[in-house]
C-alpha positions as CSV (number, residue, x, y, z in Angstrom):
1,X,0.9,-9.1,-13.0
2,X,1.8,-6.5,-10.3
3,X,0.5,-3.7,-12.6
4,X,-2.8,-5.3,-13.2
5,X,-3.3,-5.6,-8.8
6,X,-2.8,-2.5,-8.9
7,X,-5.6,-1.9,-11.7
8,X,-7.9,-3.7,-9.7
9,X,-6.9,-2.6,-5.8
10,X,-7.5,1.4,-7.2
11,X,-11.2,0.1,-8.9
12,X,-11.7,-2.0,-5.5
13,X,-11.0,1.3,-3.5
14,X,-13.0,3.6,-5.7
15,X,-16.3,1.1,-5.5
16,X,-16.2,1.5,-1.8
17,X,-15.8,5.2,-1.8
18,X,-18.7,5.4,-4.0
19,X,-20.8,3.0,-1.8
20,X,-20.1,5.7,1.1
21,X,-18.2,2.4,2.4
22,X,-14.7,4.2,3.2
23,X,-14.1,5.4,6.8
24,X,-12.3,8.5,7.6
25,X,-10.7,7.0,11.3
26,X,-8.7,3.8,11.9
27,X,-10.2,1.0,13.5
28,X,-8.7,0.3,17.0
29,X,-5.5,-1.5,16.6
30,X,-6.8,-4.5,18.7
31,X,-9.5,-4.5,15.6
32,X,-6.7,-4.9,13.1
33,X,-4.9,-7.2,15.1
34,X,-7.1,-10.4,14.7
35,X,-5.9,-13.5,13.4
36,X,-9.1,-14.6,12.0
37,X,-9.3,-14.7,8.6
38,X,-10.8,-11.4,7.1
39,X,-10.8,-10.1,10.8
40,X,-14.3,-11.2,10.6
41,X,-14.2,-11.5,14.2
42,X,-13.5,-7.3,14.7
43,X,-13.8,-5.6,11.5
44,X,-16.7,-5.3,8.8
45,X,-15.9,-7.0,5.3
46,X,-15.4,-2.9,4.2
47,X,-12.9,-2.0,7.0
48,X,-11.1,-5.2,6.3
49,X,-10.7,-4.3,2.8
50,X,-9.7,-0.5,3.2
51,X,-7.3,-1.4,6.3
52,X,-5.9,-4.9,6.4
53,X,-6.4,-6.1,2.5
54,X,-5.9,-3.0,0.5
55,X,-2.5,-1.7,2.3
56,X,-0.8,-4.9,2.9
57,X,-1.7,-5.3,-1.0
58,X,-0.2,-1.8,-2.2
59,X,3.0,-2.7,0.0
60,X,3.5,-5.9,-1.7
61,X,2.7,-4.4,-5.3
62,X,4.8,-1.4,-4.6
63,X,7.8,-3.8,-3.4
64,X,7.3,-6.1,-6.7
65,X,7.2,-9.0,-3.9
66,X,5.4,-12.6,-4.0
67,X,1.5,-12.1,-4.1
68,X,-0.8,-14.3,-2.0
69,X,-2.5,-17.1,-3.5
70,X,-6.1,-17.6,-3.6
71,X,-8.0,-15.2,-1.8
72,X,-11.7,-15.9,-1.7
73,X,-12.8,-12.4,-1.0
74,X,-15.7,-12.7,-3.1
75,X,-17.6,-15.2,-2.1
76,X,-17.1,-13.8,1.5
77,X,-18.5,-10.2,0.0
78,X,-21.4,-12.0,-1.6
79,X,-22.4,-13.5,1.6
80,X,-21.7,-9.9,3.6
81,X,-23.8,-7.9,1.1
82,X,-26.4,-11.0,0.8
83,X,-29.0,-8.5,2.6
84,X,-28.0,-5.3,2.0
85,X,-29.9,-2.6,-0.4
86,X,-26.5,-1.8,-2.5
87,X,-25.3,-1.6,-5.8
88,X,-22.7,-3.9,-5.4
89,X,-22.3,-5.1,-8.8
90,X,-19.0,-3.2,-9.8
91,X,-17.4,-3.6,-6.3
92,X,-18.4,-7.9,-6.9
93,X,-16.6,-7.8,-10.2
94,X,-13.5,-6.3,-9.2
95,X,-12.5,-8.5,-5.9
96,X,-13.4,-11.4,-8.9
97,X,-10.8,-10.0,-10.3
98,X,-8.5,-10.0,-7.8
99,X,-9.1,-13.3,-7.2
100,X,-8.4,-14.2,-10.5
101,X,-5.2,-12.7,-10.4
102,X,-3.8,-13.5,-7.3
103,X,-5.4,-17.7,-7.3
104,X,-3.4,-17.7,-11.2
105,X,-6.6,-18.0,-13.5
């Protein structure tokens, strides 16, 4: 299963590259330090994914260690993207993907 995260966190990063969603610069670390869930409180649903989710997910993967269970991330990008003008569709199918994986389906 670690191989196919790792499928899905490279297609995850690659959609938000192409949606011209991937920032050059760190967020401040008091941003990445939140204890809400999805840092909803000081990051964007993008920077949480390229700084919190996608890292923390590589380490694990790369360690072969236990995965997270159920992850809801996208429901939580349906309701980010609700209004925005993007092509999202790709980007939607692989974080259902990862939460396929990681909730066991």
């Amino acid at each position: 299963m670690h191989t196919q995260v790792a499928e899905v966190l490279i297609d995850i990063e690659a959609e938000l590259r192409q949606l011209q969603l991937w920032e050059s610069e760190l967020p401040p670390e008091e941003a990445l330090a939140s204890t809400q869930p999805f840092c909803f409180d000081t990051l964007t649903l993008p920077q949480w994914l390229q700084f919190v989710f996608l890292p923390r997910m590589h380490d694990l993967v790369a360690a072969e260690a236990a995965l997270p269970g159920d992850c809801g991330i996208r429901p939580m990008a349906e309701e980010y993207f609700r209004s925005a003008q993007l092509p999202i569709r790709e980007l939607l199918l692989a974080l259902d993907r990862v939460d396929r994986l990681l909730g066991g389906a």
